[in-house]
N, C-alpha and C positions, 0 to 999 in steps of 0.2 A: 548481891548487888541490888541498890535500891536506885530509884530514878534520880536518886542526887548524884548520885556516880556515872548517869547517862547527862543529865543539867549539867551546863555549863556554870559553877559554881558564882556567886557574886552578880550575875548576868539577868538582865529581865527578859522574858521570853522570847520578847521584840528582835533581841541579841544573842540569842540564844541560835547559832546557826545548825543544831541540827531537830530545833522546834521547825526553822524556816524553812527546810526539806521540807519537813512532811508539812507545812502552811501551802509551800508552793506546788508539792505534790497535791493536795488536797485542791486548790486551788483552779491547777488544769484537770481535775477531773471533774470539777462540777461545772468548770468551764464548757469541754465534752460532751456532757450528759445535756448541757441545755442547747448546745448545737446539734446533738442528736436528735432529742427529740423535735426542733424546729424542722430538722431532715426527714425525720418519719413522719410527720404532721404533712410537710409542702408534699411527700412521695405520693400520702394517700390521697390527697386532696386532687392531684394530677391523675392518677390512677382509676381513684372509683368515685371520686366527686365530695363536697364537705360532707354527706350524710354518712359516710362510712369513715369517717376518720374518729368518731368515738370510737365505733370500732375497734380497731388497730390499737389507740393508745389503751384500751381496757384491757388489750391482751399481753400490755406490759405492765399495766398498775394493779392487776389482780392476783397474777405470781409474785411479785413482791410481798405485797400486802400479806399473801396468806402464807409463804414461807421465810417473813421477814422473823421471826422465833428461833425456825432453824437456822436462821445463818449465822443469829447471835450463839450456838451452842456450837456450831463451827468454829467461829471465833474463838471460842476460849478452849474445844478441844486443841485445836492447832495451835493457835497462837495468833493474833491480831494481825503481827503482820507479814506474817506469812502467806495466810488468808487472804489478807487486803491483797500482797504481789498477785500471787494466785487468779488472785478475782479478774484483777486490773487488766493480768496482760490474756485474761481470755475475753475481756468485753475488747482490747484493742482488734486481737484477730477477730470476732463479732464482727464488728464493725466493720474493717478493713473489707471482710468478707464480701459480706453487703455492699460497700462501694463498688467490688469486683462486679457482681452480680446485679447491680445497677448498670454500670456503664455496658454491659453486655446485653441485657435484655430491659424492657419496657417495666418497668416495677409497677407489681400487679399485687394484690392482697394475698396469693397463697406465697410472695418471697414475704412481701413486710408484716406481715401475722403470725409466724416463726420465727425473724427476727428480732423483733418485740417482746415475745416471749423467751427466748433466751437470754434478752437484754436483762428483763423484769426477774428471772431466776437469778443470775450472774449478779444483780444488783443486791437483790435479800441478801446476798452473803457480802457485799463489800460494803453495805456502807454500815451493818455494827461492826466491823474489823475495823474500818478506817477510823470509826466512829472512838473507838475502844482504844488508840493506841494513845493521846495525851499524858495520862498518867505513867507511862511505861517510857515518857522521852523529856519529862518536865518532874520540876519540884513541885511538892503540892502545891505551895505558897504561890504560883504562877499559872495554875489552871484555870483561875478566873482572867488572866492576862490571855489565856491561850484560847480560852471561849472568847473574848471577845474578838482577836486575832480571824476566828473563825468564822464570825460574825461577817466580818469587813470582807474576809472573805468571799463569802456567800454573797453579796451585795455587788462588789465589785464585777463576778462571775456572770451576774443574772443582768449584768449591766452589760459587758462585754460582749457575752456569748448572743444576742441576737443579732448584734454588726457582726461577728464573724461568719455567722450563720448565713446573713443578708448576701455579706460582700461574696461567699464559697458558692451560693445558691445562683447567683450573678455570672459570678464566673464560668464554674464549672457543674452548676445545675446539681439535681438531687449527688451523684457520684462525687461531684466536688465536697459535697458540705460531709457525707459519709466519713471521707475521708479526713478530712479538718478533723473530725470528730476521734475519728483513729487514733489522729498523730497527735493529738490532746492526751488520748489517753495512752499511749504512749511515752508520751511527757511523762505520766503521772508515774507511770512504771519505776522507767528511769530513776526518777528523784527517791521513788521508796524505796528503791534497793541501794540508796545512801543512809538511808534513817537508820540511827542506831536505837535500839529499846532496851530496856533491865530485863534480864528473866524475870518468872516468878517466882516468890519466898520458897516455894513450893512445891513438889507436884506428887499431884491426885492418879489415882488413881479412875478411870475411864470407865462407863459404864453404858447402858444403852443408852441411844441420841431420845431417846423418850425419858428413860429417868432423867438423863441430865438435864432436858426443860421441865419437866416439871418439880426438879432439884431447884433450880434456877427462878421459876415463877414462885416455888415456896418460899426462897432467901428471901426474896421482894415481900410478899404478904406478911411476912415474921419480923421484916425487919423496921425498927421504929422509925426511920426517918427515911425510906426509901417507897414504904407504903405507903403513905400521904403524898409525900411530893411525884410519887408518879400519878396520883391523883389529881393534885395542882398541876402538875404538866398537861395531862389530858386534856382538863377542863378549858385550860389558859390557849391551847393551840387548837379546838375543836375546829374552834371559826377563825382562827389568822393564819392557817397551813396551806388556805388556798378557797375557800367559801365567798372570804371576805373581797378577794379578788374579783369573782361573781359577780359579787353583791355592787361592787362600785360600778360597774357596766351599768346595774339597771338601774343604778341611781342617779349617776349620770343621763341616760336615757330619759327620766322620770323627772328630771329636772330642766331640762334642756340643755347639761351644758354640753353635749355632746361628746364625741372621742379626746376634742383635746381636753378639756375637762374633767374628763376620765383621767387622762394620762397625768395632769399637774396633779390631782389625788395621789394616786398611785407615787411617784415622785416621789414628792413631798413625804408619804408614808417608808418609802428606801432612803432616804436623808434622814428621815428621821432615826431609823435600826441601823445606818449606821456611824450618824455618830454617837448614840449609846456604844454600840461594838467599840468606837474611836477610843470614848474616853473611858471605856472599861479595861483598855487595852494598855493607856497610859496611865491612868490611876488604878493599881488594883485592888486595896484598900478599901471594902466595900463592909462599914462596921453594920453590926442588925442584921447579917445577910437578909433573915427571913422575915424581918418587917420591910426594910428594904423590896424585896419581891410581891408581898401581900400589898403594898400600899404602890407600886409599879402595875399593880394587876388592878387597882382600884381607879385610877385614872386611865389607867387604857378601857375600863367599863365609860366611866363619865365621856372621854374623848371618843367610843362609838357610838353612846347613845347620842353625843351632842349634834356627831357627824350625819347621823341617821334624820336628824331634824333638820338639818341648816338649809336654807334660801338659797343662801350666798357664795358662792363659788369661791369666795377670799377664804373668811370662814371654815370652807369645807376642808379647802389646802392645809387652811392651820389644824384643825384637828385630827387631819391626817396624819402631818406631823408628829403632831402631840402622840397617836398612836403608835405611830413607828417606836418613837423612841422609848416610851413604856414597855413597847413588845419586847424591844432589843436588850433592856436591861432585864425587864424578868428571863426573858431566853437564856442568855448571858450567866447569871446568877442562879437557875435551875441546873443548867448542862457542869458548870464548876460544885457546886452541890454532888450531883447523881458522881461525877468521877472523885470527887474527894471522898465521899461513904463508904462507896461501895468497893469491896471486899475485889482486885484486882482479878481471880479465880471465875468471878463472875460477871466481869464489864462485858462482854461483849453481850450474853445474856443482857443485861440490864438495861444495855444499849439498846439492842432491839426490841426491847417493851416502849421506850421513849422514842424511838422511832416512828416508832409503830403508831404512838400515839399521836405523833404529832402527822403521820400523813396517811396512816392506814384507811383513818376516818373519811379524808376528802373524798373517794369516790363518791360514798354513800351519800354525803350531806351535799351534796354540789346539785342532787335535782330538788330537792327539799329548799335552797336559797330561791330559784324557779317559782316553785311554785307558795311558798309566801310569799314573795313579793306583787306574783301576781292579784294574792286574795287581796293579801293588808298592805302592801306597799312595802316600798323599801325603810322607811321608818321604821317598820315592825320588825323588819329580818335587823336592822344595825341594834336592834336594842333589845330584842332577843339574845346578839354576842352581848352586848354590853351586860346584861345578866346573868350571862354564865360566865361573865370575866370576873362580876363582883360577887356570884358564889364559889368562884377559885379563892378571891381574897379573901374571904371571910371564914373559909376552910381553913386557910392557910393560917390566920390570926388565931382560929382559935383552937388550935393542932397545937400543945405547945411546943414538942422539940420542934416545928416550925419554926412556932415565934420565939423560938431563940436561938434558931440555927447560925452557926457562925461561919466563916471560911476562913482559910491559914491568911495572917498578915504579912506580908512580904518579910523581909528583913529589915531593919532600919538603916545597914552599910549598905543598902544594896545603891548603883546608880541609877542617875535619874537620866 
């Protein structure tokens, strides 16, 4: 059984109701995650004051970060979305927990520094499982409809999830928001154990969780169009996974336009990813994929360095903008790339390299945005990205199976 047999045949993914399971699964869980952590952020903030809330969140982005490999080798032992259940309905009890242990005692750094930490393990393994299942619920020809799908998703989510967060914290203080967070991922549970997915072609034979990652990072270094483009991934999401976020504080700052100023950037930069997401979703037809992507990576350089310059608050909005939506189609046109290549035995692997790459990095580089800005200004830190955006492009142009990667065309009966 191949994933046409799991596709609803004739159907665009939009309509595809058991893509929209796992959209809307996918969907409350990142909803969840971002009510979560606004829960563990307000907990320690109350608890041990802002100085200690790096803290706490480091001791959920450091277990991720460094067991984010093994969850991908989890994933494809088991199976995606088994894995992903699995995952889901243990960060629901997590959580639930915690709300428990909230509302009972004073939340103090030795409950949410444990919590964190189990969050941060539990998460290494769901999110390449979740990450991994596309291919296993869609036709190829619709995995660039289903990235963008995901796109809007993500947007939507991060748009959502701090009014839930706000309104739960209001209500029913750190135990309420816990809880929202639970029954979130609860949701999420729920809808995945509707997804149906293809077996694989296949099956392998099991060997140690050590050989099979470094089975797994070998496929990737051997393979001609999977080693580059996790290179262009890297480079492309170094400083937009979360640096760049930073960065607009102190530019805003630095300019005077203060918080709301900040926030019309920032804005403006979510309208912009997602109406790339919008119209990758309804057009998926995306000819050149990989000039397409090299020349999306080429103006998201021009629209930070331009941004890193501007006076003008109007300006800054627009090329904020302008970056979102560049972001949103190379994101977009990479993630349908990496699931169309790659050999299904090893998505979940695969998964967690591009993960990885796109958020393993922010710990690290987020005191480094700091302290350039402080030397050379924030001009220096946007056009620094803007230079390692236009060395992704220029990787990418001149890679050729890059540049002349392609992605499956839909069908021409299909509806519109």
């Amino acid at each position: 059984m191949t994933s046409y047999d799991i596709a609803a045949p004739g159907l665009p993914a939009y309509r595809d109701i058991n893509v929209l399971r796992w959209l809307a699964a996918y969907t409350a869980s990142v909803t969840g995650d971002v009510v979560y952590f606004l829960a563990l952020s307000w907990s320690a903030t109350r608890a041990a004051g802002p100085s200690q809330v790096g803290l706490v969140i480091a001791a959920g982005a450091l277990p991720r970060a460094v067991l984010m490999l093994g969850g991908g080798v989890v994933a494809d032992r088991f199976g995606p979305r088994r894995v992903a259940v699995a995952s889901d309905a243990t960060r629901c009890v997590v959580i639930l927990a915690a709300a428990a242990a909230v509302l009972l005692i004073s939340p103090n750094l030795w409950l949410l520094i444990p919590v964190a930490l189990v969050f941060g393990v539990v998460d290494a393994v769901f999110m390449p499982a979740v990450g991994a299942l596309p291919p296993r619920i869609a036709a190829p020809e619709q995995l660039t409809r289903v990235q963008g799908m995901r796109g809007l998703s993500i947007r939507l989510s991060n748009a959502v999830g701090p009014l839930l967060a706000g309104v739960a914290l209001a209500v029913g203080g750190a135990p309420g928001a816990f809880a929202a967070a639970g029954a979130l991922f609860a949701i999420s549970l729920a809808l995945l154990l509707t997804v149906r997915v293809s077996p694989l072609p296949s099956v392998r034979q099991h060997t140690s969780a050590g050989r099979e990652l470094s089975d797994g990072l070998r496929y990737i270094r051997h393979h001609r169009m999977l080693a580059p483009l996790v290179t262009v991934i890297g480079l492309s999401e170094m400083c937009f996974s979360g640096p760049v976020a930073a960065g607009l504080v102190l530019l805003a700052d630095e300019r005077g336009w203060g918080a709301a100023g900040m926030g019309w950037i920032a804005s403006a930069f979510s309208i912009g990813a997602a109406a790339a997401a919008l119209l990758l979703t309804v057009w998926a037809r995306i000819p050149r994929a990989g000039l397409a992507m090299s020349g999306a990576l080429f103006l998201t350089a021009v629209g930070a360095i331009a941004l890193g310059h501007a006076r003008s608050l109007p300006f800054a909005v627009a090329f904020g903008a302008l970056i979102g939506l560049t972001n949103g189609v190379t994101a977009t046109v990479t993630g349908a790339l990496i699931q169309t290549e790659t050999d299904p035995r090893y998505l979940g692997r695969v998964t967690a390299v591009t993960t990885l790459c796109a958020l393993g990095l922010a710990p690290v580089l987020f005191p480094l945005v700091g302290v350039t800005v402080a030397v050379w200004g924030a001009a220096m830190f946007f056009t620094v990205c803007g230079g390692i955006c236009l060395i992704a492009a220029v990787f990418g142009i001149s890679v050729s199976v890059l540049r002349r990667a392609e992605l499956w065309d839909p069908p021409q009966t299909e509806g519109r």
